[in-house]
N, C-alpha and C positions, 0 to 999 in steps of 0.2 A: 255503737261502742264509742269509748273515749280515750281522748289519751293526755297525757299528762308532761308533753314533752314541752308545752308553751306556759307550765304554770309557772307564778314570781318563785324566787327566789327567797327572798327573805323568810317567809313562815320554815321554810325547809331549816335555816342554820341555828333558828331560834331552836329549833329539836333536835338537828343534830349537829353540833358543831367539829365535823372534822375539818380534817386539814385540807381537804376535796373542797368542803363547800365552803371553806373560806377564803380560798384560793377562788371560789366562783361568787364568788358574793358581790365584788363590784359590777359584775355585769351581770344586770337584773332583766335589761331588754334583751328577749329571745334571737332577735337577729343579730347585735352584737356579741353577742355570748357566742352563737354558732360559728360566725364568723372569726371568730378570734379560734374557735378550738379548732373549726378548717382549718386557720394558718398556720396552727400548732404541726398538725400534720400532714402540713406541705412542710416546715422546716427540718422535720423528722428524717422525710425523705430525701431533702437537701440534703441535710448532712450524712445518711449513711453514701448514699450513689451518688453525688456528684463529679466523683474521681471520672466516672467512663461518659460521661457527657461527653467528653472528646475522645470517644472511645474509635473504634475500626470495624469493620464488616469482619464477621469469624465465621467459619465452618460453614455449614449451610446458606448464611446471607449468602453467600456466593452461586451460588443454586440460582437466586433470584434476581440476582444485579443484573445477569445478562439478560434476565427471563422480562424487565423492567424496559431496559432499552429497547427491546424487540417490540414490545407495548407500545413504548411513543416513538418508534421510528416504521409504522402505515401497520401495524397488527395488534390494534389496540382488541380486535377481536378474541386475545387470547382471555383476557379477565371475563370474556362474557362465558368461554369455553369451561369455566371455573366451575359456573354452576350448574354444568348436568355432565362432566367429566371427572378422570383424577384430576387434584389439585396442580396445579400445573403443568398437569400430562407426564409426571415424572416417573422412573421408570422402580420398580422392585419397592413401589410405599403404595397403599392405598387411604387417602384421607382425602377428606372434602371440606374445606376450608374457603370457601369465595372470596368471604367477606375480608380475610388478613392481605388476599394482593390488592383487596382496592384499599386497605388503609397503608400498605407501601408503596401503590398508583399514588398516593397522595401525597407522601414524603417525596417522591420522586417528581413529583410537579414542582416542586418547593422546592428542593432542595439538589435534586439529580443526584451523581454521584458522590455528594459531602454527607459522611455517615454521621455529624453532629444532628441533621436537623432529624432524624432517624432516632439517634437517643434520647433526643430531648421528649418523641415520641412517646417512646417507652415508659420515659418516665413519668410521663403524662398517666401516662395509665396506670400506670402503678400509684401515683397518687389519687385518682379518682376510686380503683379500689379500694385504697386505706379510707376515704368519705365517704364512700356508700356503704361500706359495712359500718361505721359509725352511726350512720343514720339509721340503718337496718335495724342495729340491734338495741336502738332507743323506742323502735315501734315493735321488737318483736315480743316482749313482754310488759306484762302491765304491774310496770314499778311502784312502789307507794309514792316517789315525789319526783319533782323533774330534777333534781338532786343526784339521786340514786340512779334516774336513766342517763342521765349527761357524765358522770363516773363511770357508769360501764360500757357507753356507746364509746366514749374517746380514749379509755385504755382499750377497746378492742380495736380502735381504729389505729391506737398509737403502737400499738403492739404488731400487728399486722404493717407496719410503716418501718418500722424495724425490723421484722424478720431474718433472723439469721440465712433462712433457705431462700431468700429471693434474689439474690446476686445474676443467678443463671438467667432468670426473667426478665431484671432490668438490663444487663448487661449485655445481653445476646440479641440483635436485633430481631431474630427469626423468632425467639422465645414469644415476644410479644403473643403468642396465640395463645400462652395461657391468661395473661395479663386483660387481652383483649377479651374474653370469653369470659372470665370472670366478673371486668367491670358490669358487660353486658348483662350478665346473672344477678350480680350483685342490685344492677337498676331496676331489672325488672324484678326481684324481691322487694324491694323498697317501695315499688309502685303497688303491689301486691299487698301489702300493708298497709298504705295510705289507703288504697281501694276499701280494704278490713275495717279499717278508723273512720270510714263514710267522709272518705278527707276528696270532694272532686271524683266519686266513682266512676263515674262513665270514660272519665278522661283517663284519671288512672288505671283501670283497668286497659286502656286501650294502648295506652305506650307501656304498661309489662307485656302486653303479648306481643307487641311490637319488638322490645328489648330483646327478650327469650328466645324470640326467630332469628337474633340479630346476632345473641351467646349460639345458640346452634351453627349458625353459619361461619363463624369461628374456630369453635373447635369443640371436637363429639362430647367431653365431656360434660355440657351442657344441660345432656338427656339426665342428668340427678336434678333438675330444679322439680319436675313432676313429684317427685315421689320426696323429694323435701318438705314439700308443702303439705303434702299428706300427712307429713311426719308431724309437722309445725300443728296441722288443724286435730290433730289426735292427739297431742300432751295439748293443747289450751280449749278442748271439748269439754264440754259441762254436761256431756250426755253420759247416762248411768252404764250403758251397755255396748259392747264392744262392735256390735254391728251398726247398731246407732252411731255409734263415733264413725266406722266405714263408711259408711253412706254419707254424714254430713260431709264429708272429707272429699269424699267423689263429686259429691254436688257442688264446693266450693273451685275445687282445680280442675272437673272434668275439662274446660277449655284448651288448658296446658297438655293434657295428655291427648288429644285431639293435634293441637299442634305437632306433637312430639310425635304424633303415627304419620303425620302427612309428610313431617320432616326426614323420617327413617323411609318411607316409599322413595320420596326424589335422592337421598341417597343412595339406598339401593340400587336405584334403575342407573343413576350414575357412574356407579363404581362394581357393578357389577355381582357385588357380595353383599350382607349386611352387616360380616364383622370388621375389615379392612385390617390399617395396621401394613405391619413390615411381612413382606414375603419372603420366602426363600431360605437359604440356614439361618439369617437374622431372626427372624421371626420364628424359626423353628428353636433356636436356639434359646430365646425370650421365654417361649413355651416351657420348653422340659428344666429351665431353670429355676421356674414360678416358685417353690415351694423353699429353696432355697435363699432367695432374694426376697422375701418375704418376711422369715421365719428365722433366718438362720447368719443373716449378714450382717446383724445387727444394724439396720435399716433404722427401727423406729428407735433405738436408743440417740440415733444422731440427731434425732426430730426435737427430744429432749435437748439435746445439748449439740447444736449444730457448729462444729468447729471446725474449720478446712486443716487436714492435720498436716497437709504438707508445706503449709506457709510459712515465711523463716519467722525466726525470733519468738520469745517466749512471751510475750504481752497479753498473747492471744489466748494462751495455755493457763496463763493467771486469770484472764476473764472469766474462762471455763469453771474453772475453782471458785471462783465468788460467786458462779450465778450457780452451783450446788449449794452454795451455802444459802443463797437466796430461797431457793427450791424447798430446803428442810424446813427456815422460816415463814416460810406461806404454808407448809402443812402442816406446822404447830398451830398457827392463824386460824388454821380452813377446818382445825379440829374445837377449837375453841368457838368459831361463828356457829359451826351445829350447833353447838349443845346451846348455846343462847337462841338458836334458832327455834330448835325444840322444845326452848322453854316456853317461847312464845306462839308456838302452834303452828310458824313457818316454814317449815324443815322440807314440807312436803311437795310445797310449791317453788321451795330453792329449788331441790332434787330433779322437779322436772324442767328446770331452765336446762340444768347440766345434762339430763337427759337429752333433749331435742342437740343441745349443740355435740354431744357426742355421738348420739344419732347422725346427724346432720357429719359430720367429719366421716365417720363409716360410708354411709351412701353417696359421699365426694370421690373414695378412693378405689369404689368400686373400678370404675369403668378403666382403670391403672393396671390392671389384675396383671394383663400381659408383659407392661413394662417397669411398673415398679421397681428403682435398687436404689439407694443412693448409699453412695460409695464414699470413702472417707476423705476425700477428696470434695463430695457434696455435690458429685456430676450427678444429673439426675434429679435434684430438686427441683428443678420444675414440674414434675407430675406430681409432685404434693402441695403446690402455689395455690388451688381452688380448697385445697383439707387445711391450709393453714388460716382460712378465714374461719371454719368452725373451729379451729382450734384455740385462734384468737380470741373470739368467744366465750370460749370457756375457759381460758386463763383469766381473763376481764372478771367472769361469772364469780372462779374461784379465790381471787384477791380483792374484786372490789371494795370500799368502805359499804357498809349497808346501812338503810333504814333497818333499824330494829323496836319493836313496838314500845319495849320497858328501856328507857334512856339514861342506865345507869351507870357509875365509872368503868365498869368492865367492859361495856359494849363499847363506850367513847373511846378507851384505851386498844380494845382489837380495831378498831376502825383509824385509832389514826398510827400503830404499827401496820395497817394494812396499806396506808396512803405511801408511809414512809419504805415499803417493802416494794410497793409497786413502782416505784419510782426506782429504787434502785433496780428493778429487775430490768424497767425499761431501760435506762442508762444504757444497763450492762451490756444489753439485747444492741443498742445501736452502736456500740463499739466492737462487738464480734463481727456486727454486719459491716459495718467500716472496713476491719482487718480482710474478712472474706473476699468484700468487693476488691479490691487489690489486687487478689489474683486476675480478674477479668481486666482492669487498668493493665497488666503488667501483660497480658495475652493480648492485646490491642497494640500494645507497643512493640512484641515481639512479631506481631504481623508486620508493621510498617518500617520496623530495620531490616526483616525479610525481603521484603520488596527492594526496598531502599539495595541492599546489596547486593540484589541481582543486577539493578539497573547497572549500579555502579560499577560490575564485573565487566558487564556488555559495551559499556561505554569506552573504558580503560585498552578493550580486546576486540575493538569496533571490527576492527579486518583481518580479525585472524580464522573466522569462519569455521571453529568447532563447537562444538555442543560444551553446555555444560552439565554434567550429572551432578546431583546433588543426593548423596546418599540417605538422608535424614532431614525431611522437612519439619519445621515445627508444630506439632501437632495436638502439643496441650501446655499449660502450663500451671500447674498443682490444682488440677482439673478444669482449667479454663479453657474451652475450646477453641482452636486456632485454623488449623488447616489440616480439613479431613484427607486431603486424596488428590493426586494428579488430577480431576479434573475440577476439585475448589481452584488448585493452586494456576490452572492456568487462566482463569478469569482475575485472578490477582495480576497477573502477567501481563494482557493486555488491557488497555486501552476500554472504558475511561479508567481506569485503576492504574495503570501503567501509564509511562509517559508514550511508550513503543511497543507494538507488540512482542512480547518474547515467551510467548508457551510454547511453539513449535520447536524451542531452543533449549530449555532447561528437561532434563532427562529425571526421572524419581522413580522412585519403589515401594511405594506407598499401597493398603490396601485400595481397592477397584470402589470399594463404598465405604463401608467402614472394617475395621478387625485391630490385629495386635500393630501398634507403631514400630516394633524393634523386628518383625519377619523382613528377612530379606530372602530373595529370590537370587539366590548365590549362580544359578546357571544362566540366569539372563544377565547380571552384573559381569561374567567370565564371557559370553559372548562378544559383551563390548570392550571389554579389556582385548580382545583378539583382533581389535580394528580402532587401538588408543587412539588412533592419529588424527579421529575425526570428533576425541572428546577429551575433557579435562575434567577430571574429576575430585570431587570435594566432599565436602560434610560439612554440619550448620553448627557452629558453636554455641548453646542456648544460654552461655553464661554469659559469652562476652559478644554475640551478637554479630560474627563475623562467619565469613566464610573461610573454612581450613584446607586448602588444598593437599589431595593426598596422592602417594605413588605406589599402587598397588598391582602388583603381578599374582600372575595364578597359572604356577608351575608343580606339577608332584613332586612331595613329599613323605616321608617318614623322620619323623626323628623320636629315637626313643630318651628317657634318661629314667636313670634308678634311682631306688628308692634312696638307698645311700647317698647319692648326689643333691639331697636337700639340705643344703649346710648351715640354712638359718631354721632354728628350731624353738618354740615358746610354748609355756603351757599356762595357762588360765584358769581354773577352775578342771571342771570333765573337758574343757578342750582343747585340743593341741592344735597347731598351725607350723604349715610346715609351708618355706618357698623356695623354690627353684632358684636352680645358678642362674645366669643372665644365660638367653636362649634367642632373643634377637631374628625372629622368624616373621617373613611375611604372614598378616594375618589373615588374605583372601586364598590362600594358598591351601589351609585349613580348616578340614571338615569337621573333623573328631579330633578330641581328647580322651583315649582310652585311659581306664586307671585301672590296675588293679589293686585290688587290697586285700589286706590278712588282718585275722586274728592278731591279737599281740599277747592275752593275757584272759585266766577267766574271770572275771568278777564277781567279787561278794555280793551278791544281791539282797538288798534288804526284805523286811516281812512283806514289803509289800507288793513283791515281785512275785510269778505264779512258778510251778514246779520245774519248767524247762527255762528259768534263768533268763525270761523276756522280760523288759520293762513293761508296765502296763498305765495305760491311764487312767483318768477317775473312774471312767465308765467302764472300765474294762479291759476296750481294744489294745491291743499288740500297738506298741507306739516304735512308727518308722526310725531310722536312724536318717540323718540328712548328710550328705559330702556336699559344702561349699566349696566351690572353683574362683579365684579373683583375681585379674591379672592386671602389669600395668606399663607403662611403653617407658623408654630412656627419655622422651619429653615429661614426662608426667608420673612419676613413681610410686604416687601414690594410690594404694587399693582401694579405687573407688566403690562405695554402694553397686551405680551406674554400671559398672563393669563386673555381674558378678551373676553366677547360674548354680543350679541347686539340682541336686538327684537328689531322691529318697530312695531306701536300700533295707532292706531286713536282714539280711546275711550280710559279711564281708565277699566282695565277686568282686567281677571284672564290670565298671560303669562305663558307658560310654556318654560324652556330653556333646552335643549335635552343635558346635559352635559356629557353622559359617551360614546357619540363618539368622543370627542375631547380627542387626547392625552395628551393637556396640561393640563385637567384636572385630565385624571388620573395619569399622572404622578406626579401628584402635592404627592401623596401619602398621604396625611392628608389634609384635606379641615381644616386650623383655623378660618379663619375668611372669611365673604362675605362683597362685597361693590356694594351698585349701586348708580349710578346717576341716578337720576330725574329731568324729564323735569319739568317746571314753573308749579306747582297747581295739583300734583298729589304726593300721598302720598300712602308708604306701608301699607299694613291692616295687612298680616300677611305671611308668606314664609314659604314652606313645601318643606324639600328635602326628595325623597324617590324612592325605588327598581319601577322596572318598571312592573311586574310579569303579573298587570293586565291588561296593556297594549301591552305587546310587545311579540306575539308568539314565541317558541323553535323551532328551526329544528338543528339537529347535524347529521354528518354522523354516520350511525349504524356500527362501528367496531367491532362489533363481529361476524359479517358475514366473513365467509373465502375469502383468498383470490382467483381469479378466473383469471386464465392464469399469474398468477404475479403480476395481477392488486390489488389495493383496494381504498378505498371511502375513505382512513382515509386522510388527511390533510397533506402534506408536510411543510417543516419549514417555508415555504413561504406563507401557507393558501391555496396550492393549491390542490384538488381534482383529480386524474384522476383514474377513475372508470374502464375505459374500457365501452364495449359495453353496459352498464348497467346505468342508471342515478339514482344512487342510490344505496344501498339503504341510506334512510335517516327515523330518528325516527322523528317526530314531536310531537307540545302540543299545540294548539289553544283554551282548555277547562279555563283557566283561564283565560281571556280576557274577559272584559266585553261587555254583550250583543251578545257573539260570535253564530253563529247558525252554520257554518259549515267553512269547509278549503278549502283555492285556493289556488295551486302553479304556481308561476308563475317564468316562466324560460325567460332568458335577449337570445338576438339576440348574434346571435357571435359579438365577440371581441367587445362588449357592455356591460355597467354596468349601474345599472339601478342610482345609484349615482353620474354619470355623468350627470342626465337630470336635477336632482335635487337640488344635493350639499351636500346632506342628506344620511343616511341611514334613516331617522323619513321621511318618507311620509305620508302621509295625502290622499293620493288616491291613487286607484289601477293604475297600471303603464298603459299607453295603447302604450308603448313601446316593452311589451313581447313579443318574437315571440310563446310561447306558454301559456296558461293558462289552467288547472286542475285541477276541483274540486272535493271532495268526502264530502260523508255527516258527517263521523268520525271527532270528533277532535281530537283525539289523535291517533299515531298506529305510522305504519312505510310506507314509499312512496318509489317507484321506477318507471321505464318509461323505456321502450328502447331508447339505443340511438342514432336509425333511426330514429324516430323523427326529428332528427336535422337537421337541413335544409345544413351544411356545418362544415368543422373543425377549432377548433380558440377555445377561451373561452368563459363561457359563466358563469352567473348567477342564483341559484336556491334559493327563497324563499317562503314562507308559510307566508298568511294573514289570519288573523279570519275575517267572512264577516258576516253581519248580514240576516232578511230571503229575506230583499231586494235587496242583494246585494253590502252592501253598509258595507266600508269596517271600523274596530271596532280597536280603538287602533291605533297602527302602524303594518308596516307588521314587520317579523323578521329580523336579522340581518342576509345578505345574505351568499351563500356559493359559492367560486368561485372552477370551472370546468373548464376541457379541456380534450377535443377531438379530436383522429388525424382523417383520414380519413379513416382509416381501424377500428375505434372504428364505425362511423356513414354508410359503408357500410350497403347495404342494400341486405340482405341474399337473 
């Protein structure tokens, strides 16, 4: 075979003279030419990511920063552990990944703990991506002129350089695994090609299989380069019959899927399973959500039009708007190239370019299945980073100028509306990706004024020798991730990151791995408020980057007011808004906000309401009525977004809104005033906020039990428990809860929390998620359990519900306690 990627230049603009090839017409020598469009899309990349080159270590880096030191300081043996282990030995993930700690062994010889030479990394890869798909898809079909290949290699490579969804990639040091995987992929196609083109076969064939092993060790998705190729060698078969086509296809890439069986054996033996992936309610919860994250979240319209919605200022939002405009004029374009296509007898060999790379984008996004979402925010693009190079692709495919056989003014005119279409598209594409990346710049910065503040706290309060809690870490910023969890944030803490070590000092309430950032654990924050004198407590200001000290008690309460008592009153359209007199209430002190409501009036309901006077919506269903609650302190008066919670309701009743697991409500520190909206024809009767005492059972670990081999039950700064062999002990109180007749505990599955199935720590029913449940007929006393019991090591969950005599459970259960166990805690004597 041949190819046509080194022929001159000239004969091509003599035939077709777009604005492509006349743009390419001084550079007639092949390596100048390449080179010049390489650097094109090295400046591409410049200019969208250069903001986070002086970026910071986020969320996960941290995982690995200590896991790096431990490497060069006498345990460099843990990178060999890589390859027939979990990927770092880490606990509740199952991936096998080798190859990404020895390419951050290698930043970390360079560079230690300076996160610059880490993104320049990154970016490294991200642009050798953006060139090896250039190069790929100059060899993956056979164009009429090198014209036509070097037009649709470099808008796929320019396109893919741009990308709106790669912020998370370049930006996140840890991302790198898709970057790294890809480039790998991307080489060994390329080689794979060359091999095809009898360009050096023995050699090329031998560094793609090399590459391939090298995408594998990377990251799982990789296993699509086999059945790509199949794909690739079945649209460009010249064979009549479909088994014909199978068999050449097998005979060409049999190697690859040899590879790909040997590579699934040694991870297997590895890891234990052959699917991997997140365990526990993570991954269960990834599971039973698939169908919605998929289907239903509007996922791939964002892929379309990738816009982080919660970045400020409207620049972003006008981008959006031109690049649909753009959009309609490439498909007036793309309708117009057919039918000249068609005229010319091409149509059919376009069709199958667009085929293989839409092919090719489907069998990318397979092996995603589980975690697929990306949220409008745009967290989560990384798992579409290897589908956006067939994507790219086939944007390239569907706008390029074309060789078209009959060279007549309509062909010349779609071609250079297509030159001039493409270019704005590009533009457009590295200005959204610009805006995006910002957010990851502005999450980099909010890490290091983090830091920065604590030091500064500790230094200023060098010998006053209390803790400081910090109710609210920073943990995204308009989805850029920051600091997932007490134990990111205490490697941020120490040392090399820290000037001092200070994790043993800073106090948080953050999920155990990941979950919701605003759950608070209101009975472990009331624990420590019972023993202030050994803490000071605060909250992160994410606007202005400071820490706010706050004074918060936690004393029972009721206070009611009427409905009459709302003396500021407005109406809007169907909705009224009604706020409370000034009410100046501790906000840790406050469990619930009961409401009740009434009727006020019956409504006319139009024709398109059904006979019993419900509203309906398109499809049909009974459409919820919503109560908004928004409250706001005598520093700050105004009703923020941030501070605001939502019942849904079908009748007017009695709502109750679970307020004191949200941290924006206790960090509010003083409740002044409340605001709800009401839906059309429903009015407040009266509002009680009050202690929850008679609702929501104690359990605390019993500290005054000694400690046993070193171990004890009391709480780490992190909320975490490790008892040792022993689960427990723990004191409980189920006797003030009403109707209570006796206590059940129930203990969560490893590396499960029982507020992951729900949203809540306020459930409404017993979990039938536990893996264990025990009852005693006591309400009050102290509980323990051995901890054989446990089915495996990881974490786990322990709480107490009061149950009534039918079992049916009274209140809510308690606010849980989170445990861990290694595997010498759960041996079994």
């Amino acid at each position: 075979m041949t190819t046509v990627t080194g022929a001159p230049l000239a004969p091509d603009i003599q035939q077709n003279s777009t604005l492509a090839c006349v743009l390419l017409a001084p550079f007639k020598k092949p390596v100048l030419r390449d080179t010049l469009l390489c650097l094109a899309i090295v400046l591409i990349n410049l200019y969208c990511f250069h903001r986070t080159i002086n970026g910071y270590f986020l969320a996960d880096d941290f995982v690995h920063v200590p896991y790096l030191v431990k490497v060069f300081n006498g345990h460099a043996d843990l990178l060999l552990q890589n390859f027939y282990t979990n990927w770092v030995q880490a606990q509740g993930t199952q991936f096998y990944r080798p190859l990404i700690s020895l390419t951050l062994a290698l930043d970390y010889l360079f560079w230690k703990a300076n996160p610059v030479g880490y993104h320049i990394t990154n970016l490294l890869y991200q642009i050798a991506s953006s060139i090896l798909l250039f190069l790929c898809t100059r060899r993956l079909f056979s164009f009429k002129t090198a014209a036509e290949s070097n037009c649709v290699g470099f808008l796929a490579g320019a396109f893919f350089a741009a990308c709106p969804l790669h912020p998370e990639v370049v930006s996140w040091i840890i991302a790198r695994v898709d970057s790294v995987q890809t480039t790998f992929l991307l080489a060994s196609l390329w080689m794979y090609l060359r091999a095809r083109d009898l360009v050096s076969p023995p050699l090329s064939r031998a560094l793609s299989y090399s590459c391939f092993v090298l995408a594998l060790l990377s990251k799982e998705m990789a296993i699509t380069l086999p059945p790509t190729l199949v794909l690739l060698e079945l649209i460009k078969s010249e064979k009549s019959g479909f088994i014909e086509r199978i068999k050449e296809a097998g005979k060409a890439t049999w190697q690859y899927w040899l590879i790909l069986a040997i590579y699934m054996g040694v991870r297997t033996a590895s890891l234990g399973t052959i699917s991997g992936g997140y365990a526990g309610s993570i991954g269960q919860g990834l599971s039973s959500s698939l169908f919605k994250r998929w289907f239903q979240d509007g996922s791939f319209g964002r892929v379309l039009l990738p816009l982080n919605i919660e970045l400020p200022g409207g620049t972003a939002h006008k981008l959006v708007r031109s690049l649909k405009l753009f959009y309609e004029l490439a498909a007036a374009l793309l309708v117009a190239r057919m039918a000249l296509l068609f005229r010319d007898g091409a149509l059919s060999v376009y069709l199958r370019r667009l085929l293989f790379a839409a092919g090719w984008f489907v069998i990318a996004m397979l092996p995603t299945y589980q975690v697929w979402n990306l949220t409008e925010t745009l967290q989560g693009s990384r798992f579409i980073y290897l589908g956006t190079a067939p994507l790219c692709l086939l944007a390239a495919l569907l706008i390029s100028p074309l060789r078209f056989e009959i060279n007549c003014a309509g062909s010349k005119l779609i071609n250079l509306l297509s030159s001039i279409v493409s270019v704005l598209i590009l533009w457009t594409g590295m200005q959204i990706t610009y805006q995006n990346n910002s957010a990851w710049a502005q999450a980099s910065k909010g890490v290091r004024d983090f830091r920065a503040a604590i030091e500064h706290w500790f230094e200023a309060r060098e010998n006053e020798g209390r803790k400081l809690v910090v109710l609210n870490i920073p943990q995204k910023f308009a989805g850029a991730h920051m600091i997932y969890n007490a134990a990111t944030l205490s490697v941020l803490l120490r040392p090399p990151l820290s000037s001092k070590d200070f994790s043993d000092s800073v106090v948080t309430f953050e999920p155990i791995t990941f979950g919701s950032a605003d759950l608070l654990n209101i009975s472990r924050l009331r624990r420590l408020l019972a023993d202030s004198s050994k803490y000071k407590f605060t909250r992160w200001d994410s606007g202005k980057h400071v820490l706010v000290p706050l004074s918060l008690a936690s004393t029972p309460l009721k206070k009611e007011i009427q409905g009459s008592d709302y003396t500021d009153s407005r109406s809007s359209g169907n909705e009224t808004f009604l706020v409370s007199p000034p009410i100046d209430i501790s906000s840790s002190s406050v469990d619930f906000v009961d409401v009740q409501l009434a009727q006020t009036k019956t409504t006319t309901r139009s024709s398109d309401s059904d006979s019993t006077g419900a509203d309906r919506d398109e499809q049909g269903a009974q459409a919820s009525n919503v109560l908004t609650m928004s409250w706001n302190t005598e520093k700050d008066p105004i009703f923020r977004d941030s501070r605001t919670i939502a019942e849904a309701f079908d009748k007017p009743k009695e709502l109750r809104f679970t307020v004191s697991e949200h941290k924006n409500w206790v960090g509010s520190e003083s409740i002044h005033q409340l605001k709800f909206d009401l839906p059309d024809g429903v009015k407040i009767k009266k509002v009680t906020l009050l202690s929850g005492e008679s609702a929501i059972p104690t359990i605390a670990p019993d500290t005054t039990e000694p400690k046993k081999d070193g171990r004890t039950v009391a709480e780490d700064v992190g909320g975490v428990s490790r008892p040792g062999r022993i689960i427990g002990p723990f004191t409980y109180d189920v006797s003030k809860v009403a109707g209570a007749d006796h206590a059940v505990f129930e203990i969560s599955k490893a590396d499960s929390w029982f507020e992951h199935y729900s949203g809540t720590f306020r459930d409404k029913t017993l979990s039938p998620e536990a893996l264990l449940t025990k009852s005693t007929t006591e309400k009050s006393g102290q509980f323990s359990l051995p901890a054989q019991e446990l089915d495996r090591p990881g974490f786990y969950e322990i709480r107490v519900c009061a149950v009534d005599k039918n079992g049916k459970l009274c209140g809510f259960p308690s606010d849980p306690i989170d445990l861990q166990f290694s595997a010498e805690d759960i041996k079994k004597q």
